[in-house]
C-alpha positions in Angstrom: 96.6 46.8 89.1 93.7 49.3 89.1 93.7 52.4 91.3 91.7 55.1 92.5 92.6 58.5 93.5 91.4 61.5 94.0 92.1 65.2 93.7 91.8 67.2 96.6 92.9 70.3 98.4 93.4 72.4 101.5 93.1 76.7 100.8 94.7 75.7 97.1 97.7 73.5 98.1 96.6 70.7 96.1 97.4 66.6 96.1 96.5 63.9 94.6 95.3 61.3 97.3 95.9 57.8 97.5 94.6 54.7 99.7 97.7 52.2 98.9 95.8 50.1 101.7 92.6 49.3 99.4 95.4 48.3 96.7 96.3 44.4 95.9 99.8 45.1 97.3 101.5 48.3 98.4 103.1 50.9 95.9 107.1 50.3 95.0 109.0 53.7 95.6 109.6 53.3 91.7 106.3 53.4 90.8 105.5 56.5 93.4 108.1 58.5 91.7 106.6 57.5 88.5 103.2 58.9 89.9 104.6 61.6 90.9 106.6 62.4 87.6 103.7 62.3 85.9 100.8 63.7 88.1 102.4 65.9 89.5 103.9 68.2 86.8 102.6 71.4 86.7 102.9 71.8 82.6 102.3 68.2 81.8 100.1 66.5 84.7 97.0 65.4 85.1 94.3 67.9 86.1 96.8 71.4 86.0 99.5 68.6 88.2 99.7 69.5 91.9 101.7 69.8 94.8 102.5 66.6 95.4 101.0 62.8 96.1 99.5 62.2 99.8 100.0 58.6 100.2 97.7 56.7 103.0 99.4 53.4 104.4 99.2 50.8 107.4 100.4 52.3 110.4 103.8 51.1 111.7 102.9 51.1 115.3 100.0 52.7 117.5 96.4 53.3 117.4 96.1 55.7 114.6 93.8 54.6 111.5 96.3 55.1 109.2 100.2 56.8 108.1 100.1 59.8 105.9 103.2 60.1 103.3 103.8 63.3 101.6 105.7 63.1 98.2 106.8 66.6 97.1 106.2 68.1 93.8 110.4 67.8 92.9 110.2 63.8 94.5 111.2 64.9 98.3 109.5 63.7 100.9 107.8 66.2 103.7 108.0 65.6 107.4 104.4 66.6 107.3 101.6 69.0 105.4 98.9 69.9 107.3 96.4 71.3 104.5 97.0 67.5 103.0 96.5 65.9 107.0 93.0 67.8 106.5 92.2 65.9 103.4 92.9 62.7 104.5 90.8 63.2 107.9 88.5 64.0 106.0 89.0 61.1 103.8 89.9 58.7 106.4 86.8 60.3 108.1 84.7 59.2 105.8 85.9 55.7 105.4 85.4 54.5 109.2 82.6 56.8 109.6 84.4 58.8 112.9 84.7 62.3 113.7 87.8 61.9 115.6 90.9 59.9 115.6 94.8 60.5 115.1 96.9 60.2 111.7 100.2 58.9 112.0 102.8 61.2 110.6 107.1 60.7 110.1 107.8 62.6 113.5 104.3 61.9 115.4 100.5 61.0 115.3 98.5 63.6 115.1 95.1 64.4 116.5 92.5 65.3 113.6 88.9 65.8 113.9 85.6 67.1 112.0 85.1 70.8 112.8 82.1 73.2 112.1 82.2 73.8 108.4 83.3 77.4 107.3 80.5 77.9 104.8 78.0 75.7 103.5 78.9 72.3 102.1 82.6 73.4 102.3 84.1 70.2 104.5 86.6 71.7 107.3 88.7 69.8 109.9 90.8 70.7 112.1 94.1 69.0 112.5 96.7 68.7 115.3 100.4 70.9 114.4 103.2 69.1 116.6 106.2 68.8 117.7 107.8 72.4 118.1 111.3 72.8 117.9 113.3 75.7 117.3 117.0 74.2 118.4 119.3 74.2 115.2 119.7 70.2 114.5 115.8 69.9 114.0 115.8 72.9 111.0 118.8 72.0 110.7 120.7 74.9 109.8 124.5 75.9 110.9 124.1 79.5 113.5 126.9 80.6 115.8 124.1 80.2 118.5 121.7 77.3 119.0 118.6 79.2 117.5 117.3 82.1 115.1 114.3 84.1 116.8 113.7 87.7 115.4 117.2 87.9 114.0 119.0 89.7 111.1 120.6 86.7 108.9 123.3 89.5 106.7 123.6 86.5 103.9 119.7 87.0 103.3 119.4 90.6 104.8 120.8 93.7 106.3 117.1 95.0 107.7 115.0 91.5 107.9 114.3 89.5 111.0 113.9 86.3 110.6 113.0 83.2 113.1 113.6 79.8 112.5 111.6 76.8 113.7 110.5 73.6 113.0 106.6 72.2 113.3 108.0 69.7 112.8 108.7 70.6 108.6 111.3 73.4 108.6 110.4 77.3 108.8 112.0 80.4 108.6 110.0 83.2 109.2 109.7 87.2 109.0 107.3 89.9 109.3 106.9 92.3 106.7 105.1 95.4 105.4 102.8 94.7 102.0 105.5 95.8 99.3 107.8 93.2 100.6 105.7 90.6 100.7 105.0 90.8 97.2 108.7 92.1 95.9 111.0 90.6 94.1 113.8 90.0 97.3 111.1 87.1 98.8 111.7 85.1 95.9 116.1 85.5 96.0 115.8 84.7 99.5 114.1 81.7 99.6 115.9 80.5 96.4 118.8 81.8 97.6 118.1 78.8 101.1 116.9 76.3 99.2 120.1 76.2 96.9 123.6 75.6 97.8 124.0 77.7 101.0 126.0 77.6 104.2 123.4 78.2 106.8 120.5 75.8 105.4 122.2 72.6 104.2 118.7 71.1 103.5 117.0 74.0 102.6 113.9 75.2 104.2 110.3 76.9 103.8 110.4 80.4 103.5 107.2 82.3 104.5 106.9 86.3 104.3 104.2 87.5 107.0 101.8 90.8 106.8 100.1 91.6 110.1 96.6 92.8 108.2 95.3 93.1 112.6 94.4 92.1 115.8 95.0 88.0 115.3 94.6 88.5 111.7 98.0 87.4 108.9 98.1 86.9 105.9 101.2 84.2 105.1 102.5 83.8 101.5 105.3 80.7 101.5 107.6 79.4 99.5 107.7 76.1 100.5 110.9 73.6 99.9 110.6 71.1 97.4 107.2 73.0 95.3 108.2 76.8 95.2 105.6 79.2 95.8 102.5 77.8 97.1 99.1 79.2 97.2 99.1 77.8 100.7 101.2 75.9 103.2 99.8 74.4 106.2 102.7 74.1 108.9 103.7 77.8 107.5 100.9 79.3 108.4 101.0 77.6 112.1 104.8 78.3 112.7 103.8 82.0 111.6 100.8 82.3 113.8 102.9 80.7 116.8 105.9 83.6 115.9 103.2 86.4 116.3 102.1 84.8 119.3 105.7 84.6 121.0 106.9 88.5 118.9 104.0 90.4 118.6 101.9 90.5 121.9 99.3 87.4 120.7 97.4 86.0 122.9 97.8 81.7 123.4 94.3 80.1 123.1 92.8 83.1 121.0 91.8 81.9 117.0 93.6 83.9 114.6 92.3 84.0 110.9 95.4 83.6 108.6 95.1 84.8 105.2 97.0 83.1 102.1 96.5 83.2 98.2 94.2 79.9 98.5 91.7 81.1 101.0 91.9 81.3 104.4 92.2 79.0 107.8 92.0 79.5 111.4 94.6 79.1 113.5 95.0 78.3 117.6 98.4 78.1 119.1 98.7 76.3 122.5 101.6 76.3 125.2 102.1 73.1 127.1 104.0 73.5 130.5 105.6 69.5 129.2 105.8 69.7 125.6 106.2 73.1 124.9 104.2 74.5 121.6 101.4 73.1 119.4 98.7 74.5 117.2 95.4 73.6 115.8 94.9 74.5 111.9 91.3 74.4 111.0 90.0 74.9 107.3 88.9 73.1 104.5 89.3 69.7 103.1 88.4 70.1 99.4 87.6 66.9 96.8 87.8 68.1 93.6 87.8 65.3 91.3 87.2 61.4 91.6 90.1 59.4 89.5 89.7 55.1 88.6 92.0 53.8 86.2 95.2 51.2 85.6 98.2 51.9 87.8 100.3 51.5 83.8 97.8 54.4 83.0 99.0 56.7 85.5 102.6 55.7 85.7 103.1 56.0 81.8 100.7 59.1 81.8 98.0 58.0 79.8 95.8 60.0 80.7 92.9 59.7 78.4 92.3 56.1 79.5 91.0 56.8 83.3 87.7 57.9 84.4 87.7 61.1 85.6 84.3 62.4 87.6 84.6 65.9 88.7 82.4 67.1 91.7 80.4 70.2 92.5 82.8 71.0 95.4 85.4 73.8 94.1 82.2 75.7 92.7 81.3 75.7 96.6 84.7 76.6 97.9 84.6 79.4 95.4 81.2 80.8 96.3 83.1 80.9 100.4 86.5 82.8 99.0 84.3 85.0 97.6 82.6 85.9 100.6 85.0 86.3 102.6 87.0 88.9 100.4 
């Protein structure tokens, strides 16, 4: 069976991305762990490895144009990503030639659209962030109360506060100055959650926040199932929704979050029904185009496909650079 694939990214948190409904017959869950093995590895993969595999599949019910699966870089499977939801509107986009539509996700379908691009010939689309939770059984975690917002958690901390909530993948967030952002106690916390703990039994995405101004973060995460990420979509929502809610933000207002990939914009929206949701905007990245046998992949040979690089990542460069 022959596949094509390609590389893509949102701010740096890269996938490889894969139409399984263009293929003779849907993937087994052998052979997307075999993809994934091999792809994926950041030592051994193809391309540097990545993140993770987006998967796009028949819908199971509804109107939306397609399912999104994210396959973790360690083989989990995410709830949703929403630098990878920007890449595949922007493939899907593409394919059915619209500018708007929704993307079905595990916990709900998601609005995506075409957005004004950030710099020239850098494709950005802005994607819906939804459901909001912040009760424990959707983290889940185990709390003497129902929720964690702007708390000290003594097993991680005697000075952090930390908030825990779900967009709908798992977050637990805390502001910091600079110097903690980058120490060394962001990385024993967050290993510390995503190991064998009492309060996290399935561990969860960890994301340090620096208030840089006025509706401006910049969010470094370590996200469950990859480890430190140059970027993580529903982080960088859950974080701009927190500075909302703790630190006199404005709903409605963009905010420009900052991350080691690049930058998005964020808008966080309250519902009187539903509650929370956000709007990520930002880019939607296609690095490389990838054709080859499915045996080719799976068995990482690697020097058998086609591989056909685009001019893209020189453009996204060109836009980080102006905007340090």
């Amino acid at each position: 069976m022959n596949v094509t694939m390609q590389k893509v990214h949102g701010s740096e948190n890269d996938f490889f991305l894969i139409d399984e409904t263009k293929l003779e017959r849907p993937f087994t869950e052998k052979e997307i762990n075999d993809l994934r093995t091999y792809l994926s590895n950041r030592e051994t993969g193809l391309l540097n490895g990545s993140d993770g595999l987006l998967l796009v599949e028949k819908v199971d019910k509804g109107t939306s144009l397609a399912k999104m699966r994210v396959i973790n870089n360690d083989g989990s499977e995410a709830s949703m990503c929403g630098n990878g939801l920007r890449t595949v509107a922007r493939y899907l986009a593409e394919k059915y030639d619209k500018k708007s539509f929704t993307v079905e996700t595990m916990f709900a379908d998601l609005k995506v659209r075409q957005a004004s691009p950030f710099a020239e010939q850098v494709a950005t689309y802005q994607v819906e962030i939804s459901p909001v939770r912040f009760e424990a059984a959707a983290i889940p975690m185990e709390t003497k109360n129902n929720t964690i917002i702007n708390e000290v958690i003594p097993e991680l901390s005697s000075e952090l506060k930390f908030s825990a909530v779900a967009v709908p993948n798992p977050h637990l967030i805390s502001f910091v100055d600079h110097q903690t952002l980058m120490g060394k106690e962001f990385e024993q916390i967050a290993t510390y959650v995503n190991g064998n703990n009492p309060i996290f039994p399935d561990g969860v995405n960890v994301s340090f926040v620096e208030i840089l101004g006025e509706n401006e973060l910049f969010v470094r995460t370590f996200e469950r199932g990859v480890g430190f990420t140059n970027a993580c979509g529903t982080a960088m929502c859950a974080s701009s929704l927190m500075y909302v809610l703790l630190n006199n933000g404005e709903f409605n207002e963009t905010i420009t979050v900052k991350n080691a990939g690049g930058m998005v914009k964020t808008i966080v929206h309250e519902d009187d029904s539903d509650g929370y949701w956000m709007e990520l905007i930002g880019n939607a990245t296609v690095t490389h185009l990838i054709s080859g046998a499915l045996s080719d992949f799976t068995e990482g040979h690697f020097e058998k496909l086609m591989i056909k690089e685009t001019s893209e990542q020189a453009n996204y460069t060109a836009f980080l650079e102006a905007i340090k």
